[in-house]
Gaussian input, Z-matrix of N, CA and C with variables (Angstrom, degrees):
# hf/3-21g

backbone

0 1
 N
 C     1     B1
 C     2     B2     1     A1
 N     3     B3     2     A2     1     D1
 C     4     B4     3     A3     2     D2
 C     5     B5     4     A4     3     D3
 N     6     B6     5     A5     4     D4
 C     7     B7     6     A6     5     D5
 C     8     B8     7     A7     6     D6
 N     9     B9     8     A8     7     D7
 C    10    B10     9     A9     8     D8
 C    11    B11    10    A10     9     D9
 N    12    B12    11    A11    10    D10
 C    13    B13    12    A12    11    D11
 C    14    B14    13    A13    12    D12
 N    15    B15    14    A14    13    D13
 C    16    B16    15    A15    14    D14
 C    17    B17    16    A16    15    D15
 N    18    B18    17    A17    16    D16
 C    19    B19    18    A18    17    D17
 C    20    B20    19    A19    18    D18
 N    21    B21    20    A20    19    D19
 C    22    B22    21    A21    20    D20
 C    23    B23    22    A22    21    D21
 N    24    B24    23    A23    22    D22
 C    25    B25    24    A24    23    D23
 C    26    B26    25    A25    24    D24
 N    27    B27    26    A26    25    D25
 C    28    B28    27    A27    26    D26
 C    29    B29    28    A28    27    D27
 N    30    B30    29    A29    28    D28
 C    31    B31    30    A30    29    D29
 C    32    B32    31    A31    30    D30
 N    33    B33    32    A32    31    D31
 C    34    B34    33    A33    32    D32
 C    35    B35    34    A34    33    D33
 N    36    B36    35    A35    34    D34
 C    37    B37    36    A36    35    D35
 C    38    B38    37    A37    36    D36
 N    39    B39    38    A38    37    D37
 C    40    B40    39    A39    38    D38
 C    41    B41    40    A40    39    D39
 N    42    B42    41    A41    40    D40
 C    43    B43    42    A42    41    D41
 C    44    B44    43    A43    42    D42
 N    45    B45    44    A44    43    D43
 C    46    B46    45    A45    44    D44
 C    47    B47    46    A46    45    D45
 N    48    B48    47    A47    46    D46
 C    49    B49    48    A48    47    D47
 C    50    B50    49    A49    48    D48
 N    51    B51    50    A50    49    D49
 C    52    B52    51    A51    50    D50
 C    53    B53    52    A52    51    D51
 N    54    B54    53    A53    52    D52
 C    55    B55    54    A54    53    D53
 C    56    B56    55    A55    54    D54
 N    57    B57    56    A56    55    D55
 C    58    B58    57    A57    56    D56
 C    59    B59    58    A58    57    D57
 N    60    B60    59    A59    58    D58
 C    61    B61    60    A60    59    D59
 C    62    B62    61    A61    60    D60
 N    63    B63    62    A62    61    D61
 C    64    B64    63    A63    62    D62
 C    65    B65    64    A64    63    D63
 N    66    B66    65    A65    64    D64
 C    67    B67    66    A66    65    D65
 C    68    B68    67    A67    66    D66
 N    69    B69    68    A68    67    D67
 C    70    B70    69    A69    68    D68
 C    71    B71    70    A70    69    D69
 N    72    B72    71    A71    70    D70
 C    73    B73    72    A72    71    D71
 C    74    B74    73    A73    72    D72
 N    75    B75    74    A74    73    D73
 C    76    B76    75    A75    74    D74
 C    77    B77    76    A76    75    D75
 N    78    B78    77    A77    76    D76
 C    79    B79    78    A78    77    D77
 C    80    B80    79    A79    78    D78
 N    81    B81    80    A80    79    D79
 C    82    B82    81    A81    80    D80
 C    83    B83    82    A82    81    D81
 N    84    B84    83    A83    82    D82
 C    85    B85    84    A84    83    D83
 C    86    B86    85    A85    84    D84
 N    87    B87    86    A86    85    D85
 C    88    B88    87    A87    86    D86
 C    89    B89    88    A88    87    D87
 N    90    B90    89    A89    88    D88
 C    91    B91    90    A90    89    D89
 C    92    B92    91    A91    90    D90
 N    93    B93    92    A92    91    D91
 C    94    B94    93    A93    92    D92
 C    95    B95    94    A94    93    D93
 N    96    B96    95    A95    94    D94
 C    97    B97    96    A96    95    D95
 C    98    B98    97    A97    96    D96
 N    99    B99    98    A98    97    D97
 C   100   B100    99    A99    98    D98
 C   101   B101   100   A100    99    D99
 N   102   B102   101   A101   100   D100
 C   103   B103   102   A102   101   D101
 C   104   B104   103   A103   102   D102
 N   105   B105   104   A104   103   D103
 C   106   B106   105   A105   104   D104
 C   107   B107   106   A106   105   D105
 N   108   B108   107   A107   106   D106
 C   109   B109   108   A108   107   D107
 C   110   B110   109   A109   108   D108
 N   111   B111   110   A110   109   D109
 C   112   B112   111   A111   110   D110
 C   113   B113   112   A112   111   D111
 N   114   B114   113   A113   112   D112
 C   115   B115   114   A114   113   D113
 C   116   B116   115   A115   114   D114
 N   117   B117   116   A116   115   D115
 C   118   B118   117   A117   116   D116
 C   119   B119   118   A118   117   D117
 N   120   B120   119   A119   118   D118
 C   121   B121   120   A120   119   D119
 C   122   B122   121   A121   120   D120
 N   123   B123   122   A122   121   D121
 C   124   B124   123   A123   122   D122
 C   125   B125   124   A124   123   D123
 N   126   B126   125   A125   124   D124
 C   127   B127   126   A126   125   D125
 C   128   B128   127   A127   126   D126
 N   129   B129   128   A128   127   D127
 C   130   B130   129   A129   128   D128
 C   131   B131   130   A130   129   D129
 N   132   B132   131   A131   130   D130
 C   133   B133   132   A132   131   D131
 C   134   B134   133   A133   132   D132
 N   135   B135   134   A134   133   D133
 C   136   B136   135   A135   134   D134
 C   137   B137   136   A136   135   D135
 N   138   B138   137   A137   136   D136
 C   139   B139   138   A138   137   D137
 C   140   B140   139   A139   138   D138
 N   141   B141   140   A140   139   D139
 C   142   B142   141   A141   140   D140
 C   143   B143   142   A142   141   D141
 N   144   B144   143   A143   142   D142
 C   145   B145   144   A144   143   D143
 C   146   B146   145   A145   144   D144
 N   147   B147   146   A146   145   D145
 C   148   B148   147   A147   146   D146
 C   149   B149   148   A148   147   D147
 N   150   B150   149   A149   148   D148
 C   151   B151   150   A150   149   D149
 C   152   B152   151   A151   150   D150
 N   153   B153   152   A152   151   D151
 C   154   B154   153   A153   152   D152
 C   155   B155   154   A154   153   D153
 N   156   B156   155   A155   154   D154
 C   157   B157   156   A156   155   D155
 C   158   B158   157   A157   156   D156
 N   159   B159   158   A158   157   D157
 C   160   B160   159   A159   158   D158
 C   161   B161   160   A160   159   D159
 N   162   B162   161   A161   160   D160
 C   163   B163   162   A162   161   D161
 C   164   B164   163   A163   162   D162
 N   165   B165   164   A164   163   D163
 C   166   B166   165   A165   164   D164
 C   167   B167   166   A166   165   D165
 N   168   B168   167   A167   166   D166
 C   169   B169   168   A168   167   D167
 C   170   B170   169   A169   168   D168
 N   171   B171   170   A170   169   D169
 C   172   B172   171   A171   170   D170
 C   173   B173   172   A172   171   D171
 N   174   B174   173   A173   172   D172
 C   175   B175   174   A174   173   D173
 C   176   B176   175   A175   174   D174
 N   177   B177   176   A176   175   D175
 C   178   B178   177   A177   176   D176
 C   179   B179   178   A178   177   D177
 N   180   B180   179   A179   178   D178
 C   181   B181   180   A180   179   D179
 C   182   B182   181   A181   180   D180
 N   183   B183   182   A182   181   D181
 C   184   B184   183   A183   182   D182
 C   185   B185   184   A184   183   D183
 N   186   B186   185   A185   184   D184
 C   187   B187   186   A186   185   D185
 C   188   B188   187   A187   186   D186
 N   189   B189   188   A188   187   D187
 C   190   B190   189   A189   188   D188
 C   191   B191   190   A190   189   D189
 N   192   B192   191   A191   190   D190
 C   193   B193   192   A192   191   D191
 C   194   B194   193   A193   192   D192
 N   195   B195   194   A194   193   D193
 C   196   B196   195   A195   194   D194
 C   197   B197   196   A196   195   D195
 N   198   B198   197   A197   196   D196
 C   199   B199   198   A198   197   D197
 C   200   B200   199   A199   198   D198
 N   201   B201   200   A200   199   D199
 C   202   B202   201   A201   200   D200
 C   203   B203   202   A202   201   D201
 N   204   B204   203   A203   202   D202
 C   205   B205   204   A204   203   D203
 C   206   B206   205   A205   204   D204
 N   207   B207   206   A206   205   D205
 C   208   B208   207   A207   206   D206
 C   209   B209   208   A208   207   D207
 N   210   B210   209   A209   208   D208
 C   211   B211   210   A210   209   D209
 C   212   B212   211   A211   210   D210
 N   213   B213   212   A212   211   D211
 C   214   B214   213   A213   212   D212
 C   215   B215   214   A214   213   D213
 N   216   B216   215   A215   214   D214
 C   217   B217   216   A216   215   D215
 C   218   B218   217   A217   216   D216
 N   219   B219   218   A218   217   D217
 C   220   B220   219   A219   218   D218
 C   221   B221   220   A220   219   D219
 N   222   B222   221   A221   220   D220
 C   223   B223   222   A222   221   D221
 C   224   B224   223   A223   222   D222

   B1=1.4468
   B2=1.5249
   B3=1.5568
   B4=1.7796
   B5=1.8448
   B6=1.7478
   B7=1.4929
   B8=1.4435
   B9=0.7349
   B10=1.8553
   B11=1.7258
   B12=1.3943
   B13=1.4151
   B14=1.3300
   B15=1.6704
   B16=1.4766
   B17=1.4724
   B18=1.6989
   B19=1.5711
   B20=1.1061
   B21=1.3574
   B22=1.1755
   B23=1.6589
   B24=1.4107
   B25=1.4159
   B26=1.6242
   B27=1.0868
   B28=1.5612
   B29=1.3623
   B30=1.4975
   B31=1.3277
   B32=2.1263
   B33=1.3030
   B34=1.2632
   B35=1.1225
   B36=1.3528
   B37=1.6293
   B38=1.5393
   B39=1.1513
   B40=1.7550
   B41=1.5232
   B42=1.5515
   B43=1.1781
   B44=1.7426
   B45=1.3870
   B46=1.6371
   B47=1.6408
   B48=1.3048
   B49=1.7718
   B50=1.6155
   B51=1.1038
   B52=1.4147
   B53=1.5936
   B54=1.2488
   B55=1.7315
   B56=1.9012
   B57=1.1582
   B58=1.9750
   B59=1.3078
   B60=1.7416
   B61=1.8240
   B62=1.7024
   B63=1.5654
   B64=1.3777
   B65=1.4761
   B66=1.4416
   B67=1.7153
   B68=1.3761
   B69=1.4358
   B70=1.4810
   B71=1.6313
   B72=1.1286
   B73=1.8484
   B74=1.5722
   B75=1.1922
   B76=1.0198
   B77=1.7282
   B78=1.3412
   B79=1.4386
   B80=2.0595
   B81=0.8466
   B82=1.2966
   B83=1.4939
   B84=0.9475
   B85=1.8958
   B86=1.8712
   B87=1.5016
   B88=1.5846
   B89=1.6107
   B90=1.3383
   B91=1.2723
   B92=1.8686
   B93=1.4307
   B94=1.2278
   B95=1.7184
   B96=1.1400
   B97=1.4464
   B98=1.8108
   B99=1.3438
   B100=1.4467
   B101=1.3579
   B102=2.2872
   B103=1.2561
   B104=1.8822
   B105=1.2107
   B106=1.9512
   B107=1.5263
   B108=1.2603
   B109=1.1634
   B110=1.6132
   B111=0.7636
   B112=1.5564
   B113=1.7756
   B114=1.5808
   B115=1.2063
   B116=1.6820
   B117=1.1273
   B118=1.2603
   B119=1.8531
   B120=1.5803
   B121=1.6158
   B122=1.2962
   B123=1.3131
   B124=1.4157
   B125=1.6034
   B126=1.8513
   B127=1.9878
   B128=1.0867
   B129=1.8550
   B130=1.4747
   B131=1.5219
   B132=1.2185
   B133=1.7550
   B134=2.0974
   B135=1.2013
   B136=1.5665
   B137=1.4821
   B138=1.0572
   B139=1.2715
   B140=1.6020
   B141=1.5895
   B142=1.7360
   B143=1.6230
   B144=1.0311
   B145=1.5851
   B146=2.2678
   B147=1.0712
   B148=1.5173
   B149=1.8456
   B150=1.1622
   B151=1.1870
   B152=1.5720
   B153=1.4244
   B154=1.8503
   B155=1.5427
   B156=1.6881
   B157=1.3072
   B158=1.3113
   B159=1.1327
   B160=1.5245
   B161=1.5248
   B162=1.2521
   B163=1.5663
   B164=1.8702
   B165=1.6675
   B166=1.2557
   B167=1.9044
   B168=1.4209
   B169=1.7813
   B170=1.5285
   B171=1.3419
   B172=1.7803
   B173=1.5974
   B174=1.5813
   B175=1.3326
   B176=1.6708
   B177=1.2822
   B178=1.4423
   B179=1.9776
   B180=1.1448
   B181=1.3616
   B182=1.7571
   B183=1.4586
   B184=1.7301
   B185=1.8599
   B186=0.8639
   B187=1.9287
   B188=1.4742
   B189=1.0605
   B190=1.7014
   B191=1.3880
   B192=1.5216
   B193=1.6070
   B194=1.6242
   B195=1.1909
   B196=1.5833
   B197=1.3224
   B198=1.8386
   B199=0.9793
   B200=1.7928
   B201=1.6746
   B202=1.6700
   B203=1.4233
   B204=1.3281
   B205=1.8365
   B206=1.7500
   B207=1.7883
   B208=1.2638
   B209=1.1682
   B210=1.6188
   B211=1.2737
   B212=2.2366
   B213=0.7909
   B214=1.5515
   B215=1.8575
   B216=0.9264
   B217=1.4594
   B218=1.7232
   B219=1.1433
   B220=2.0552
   B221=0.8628
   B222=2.3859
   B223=1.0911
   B224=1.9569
   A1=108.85
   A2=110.09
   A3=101.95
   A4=79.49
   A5=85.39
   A6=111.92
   A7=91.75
   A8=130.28
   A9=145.47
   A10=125.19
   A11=98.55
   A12=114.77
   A13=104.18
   A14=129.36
   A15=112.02
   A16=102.72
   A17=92.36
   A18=114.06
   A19=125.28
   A20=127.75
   A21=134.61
   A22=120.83
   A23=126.89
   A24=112.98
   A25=80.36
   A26=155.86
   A27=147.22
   A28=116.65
   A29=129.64
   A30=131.50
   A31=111.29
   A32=111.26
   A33=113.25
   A34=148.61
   A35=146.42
   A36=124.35
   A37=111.39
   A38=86.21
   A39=93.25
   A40=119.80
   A41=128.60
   A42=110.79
   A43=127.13
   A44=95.65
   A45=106.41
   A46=98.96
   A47=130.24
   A48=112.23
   A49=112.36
   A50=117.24
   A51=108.53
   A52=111.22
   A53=112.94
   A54=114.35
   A55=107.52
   A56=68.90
   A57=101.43
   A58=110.43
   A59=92.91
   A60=103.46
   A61=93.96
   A62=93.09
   A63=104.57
   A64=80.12
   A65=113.69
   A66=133.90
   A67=107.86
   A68=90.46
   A69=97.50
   A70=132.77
   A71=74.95
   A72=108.66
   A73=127.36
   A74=139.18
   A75=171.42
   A76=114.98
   A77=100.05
   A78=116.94
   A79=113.05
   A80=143.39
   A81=130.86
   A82=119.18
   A83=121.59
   A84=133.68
   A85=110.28
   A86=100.18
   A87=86.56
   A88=104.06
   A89=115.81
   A90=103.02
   A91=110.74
   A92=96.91
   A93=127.01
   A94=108.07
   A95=112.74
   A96=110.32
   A97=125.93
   A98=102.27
   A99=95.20
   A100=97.24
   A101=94.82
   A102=111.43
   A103=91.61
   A104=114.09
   A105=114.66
   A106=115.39
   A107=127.92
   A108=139.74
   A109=108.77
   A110=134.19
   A111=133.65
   A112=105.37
   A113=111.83
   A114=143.21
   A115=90.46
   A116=148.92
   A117=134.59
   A118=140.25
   A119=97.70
   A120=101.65
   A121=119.84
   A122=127.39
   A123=156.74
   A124=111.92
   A125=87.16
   A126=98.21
   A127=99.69
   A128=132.80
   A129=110.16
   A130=117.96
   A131=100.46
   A132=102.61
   A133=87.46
   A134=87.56
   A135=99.31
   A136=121.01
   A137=120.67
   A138=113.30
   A139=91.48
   A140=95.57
   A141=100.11
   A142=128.81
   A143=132.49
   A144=116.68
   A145=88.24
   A146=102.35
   A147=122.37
   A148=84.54
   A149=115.59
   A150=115.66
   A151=158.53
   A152=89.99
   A153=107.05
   A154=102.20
   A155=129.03
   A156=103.54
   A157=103.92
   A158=104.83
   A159=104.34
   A160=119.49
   A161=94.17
   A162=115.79
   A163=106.18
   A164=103.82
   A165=84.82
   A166=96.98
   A167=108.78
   A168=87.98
   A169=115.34
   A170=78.55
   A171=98.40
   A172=108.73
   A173=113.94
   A174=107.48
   A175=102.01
   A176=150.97
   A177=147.86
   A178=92.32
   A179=118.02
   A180=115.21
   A181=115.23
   A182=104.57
   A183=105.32
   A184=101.81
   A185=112.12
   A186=103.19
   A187=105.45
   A188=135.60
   A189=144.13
   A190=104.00
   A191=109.36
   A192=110.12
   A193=115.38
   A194=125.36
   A195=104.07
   A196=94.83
   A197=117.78
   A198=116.05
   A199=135.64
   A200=97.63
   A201=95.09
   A202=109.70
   A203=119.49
   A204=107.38
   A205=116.76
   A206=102.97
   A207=117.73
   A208=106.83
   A209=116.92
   A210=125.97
   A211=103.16
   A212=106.37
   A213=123.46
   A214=110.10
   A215=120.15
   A216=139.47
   A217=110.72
   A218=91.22
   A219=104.24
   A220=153.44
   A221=94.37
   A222=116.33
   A223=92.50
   D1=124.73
   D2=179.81
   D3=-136.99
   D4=154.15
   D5=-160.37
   D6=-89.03
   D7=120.94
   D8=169.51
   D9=-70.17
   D10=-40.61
   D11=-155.13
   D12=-145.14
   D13=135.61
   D14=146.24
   D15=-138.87
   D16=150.88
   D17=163.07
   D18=-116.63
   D19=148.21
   D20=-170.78
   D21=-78.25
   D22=128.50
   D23=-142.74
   D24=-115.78
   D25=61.76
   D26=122.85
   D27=14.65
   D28=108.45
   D29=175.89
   D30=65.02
   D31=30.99
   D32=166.80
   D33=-102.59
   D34=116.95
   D35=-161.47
   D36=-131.90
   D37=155.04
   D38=167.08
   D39=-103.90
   D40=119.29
   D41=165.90
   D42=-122.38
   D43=148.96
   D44=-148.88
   D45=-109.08
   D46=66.29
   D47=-168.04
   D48=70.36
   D49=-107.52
   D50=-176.36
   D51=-115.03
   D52=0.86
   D53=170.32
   D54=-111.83
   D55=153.91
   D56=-164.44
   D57=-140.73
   D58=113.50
   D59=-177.44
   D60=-101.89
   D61=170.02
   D62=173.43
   D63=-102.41
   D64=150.16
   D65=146.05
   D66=-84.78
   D67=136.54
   D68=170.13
   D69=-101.97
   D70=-23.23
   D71=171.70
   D72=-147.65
   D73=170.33
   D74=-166.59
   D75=-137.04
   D76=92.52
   D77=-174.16
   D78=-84.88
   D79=121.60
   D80=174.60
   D81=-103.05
   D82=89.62
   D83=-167.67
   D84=-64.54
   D85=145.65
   D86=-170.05
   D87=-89.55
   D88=54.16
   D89=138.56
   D90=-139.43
   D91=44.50
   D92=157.79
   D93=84.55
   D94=-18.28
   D95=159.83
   D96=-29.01
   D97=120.12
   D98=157.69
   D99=-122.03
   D100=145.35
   D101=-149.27
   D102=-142.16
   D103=106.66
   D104=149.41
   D105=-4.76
   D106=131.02
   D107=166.72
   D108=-116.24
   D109=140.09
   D110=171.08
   D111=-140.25
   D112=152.54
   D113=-175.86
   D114=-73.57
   D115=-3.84
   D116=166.33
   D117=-24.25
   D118=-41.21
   D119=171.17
   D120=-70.47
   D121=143.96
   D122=165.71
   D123=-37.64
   D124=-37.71
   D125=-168.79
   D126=-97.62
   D127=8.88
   D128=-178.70
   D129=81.34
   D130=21.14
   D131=-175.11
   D132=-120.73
   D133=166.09
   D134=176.93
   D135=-97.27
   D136=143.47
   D137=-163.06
   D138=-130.31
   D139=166.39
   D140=178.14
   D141=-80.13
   D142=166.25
   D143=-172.78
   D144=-93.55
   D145=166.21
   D146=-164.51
   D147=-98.28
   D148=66.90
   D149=150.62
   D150=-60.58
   D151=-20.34
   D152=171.35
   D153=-83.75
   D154=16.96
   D155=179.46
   D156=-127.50
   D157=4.50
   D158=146.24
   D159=109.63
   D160=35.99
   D161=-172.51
   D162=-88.41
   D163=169.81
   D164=-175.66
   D165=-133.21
   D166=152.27
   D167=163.76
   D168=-92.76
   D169=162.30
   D170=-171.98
   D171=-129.89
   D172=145.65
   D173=-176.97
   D174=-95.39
   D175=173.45
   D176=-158.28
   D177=-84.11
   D178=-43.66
   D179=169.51
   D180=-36.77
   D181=-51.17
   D182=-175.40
   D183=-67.20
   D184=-28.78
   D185=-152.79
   D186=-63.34
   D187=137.36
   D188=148.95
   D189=-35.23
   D190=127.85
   D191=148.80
   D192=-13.58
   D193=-52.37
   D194=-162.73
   D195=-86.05
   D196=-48.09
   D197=162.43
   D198=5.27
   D199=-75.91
   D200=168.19
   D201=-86.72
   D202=-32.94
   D203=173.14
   D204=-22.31
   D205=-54.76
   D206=-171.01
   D207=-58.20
   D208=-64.56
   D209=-161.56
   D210=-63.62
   D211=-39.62
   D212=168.28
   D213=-45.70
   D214=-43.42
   D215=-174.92
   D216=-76.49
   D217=-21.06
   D218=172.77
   D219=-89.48
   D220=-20.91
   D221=-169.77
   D222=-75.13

């Protein structure tokens, strides 16, 4: 899988059980996948959101009060 494309995902999150990333982007893979990017690496590179475990995205409208508190606390 190589990332083709990115867009910038404004007000997006991923949530994983009780953790909640902000996305930073919206990656589109050439076998047509679009895939979460998150600010996660150390080096400033983007990394993918952990999607096979069963997380879901959320736009900042859906999240619970603590919900974005958390995710807010990361950026």
């Amino acid at each position: 899988m190589r990332i083709i494309q990115i867009m910038p995902a404004e007000d997006w999150y991923f949530k994983h059980e009780t953790t909640v990333w902000n996305v930073a982007a919206f990656g589109l893979t050439d076998e047509g996948e679009t895939i979460g990017l998150i600010g996660a690496g150390s080096d400033g590179t983007l990394k993918t959101v952990p999607t096979r475990t069963g997380g879901v995205y959320l736009h900042r409208r859906q999240l619970t009060e603590d919900e974005s508190q958390a995710a807010d606390k990361k950026r």
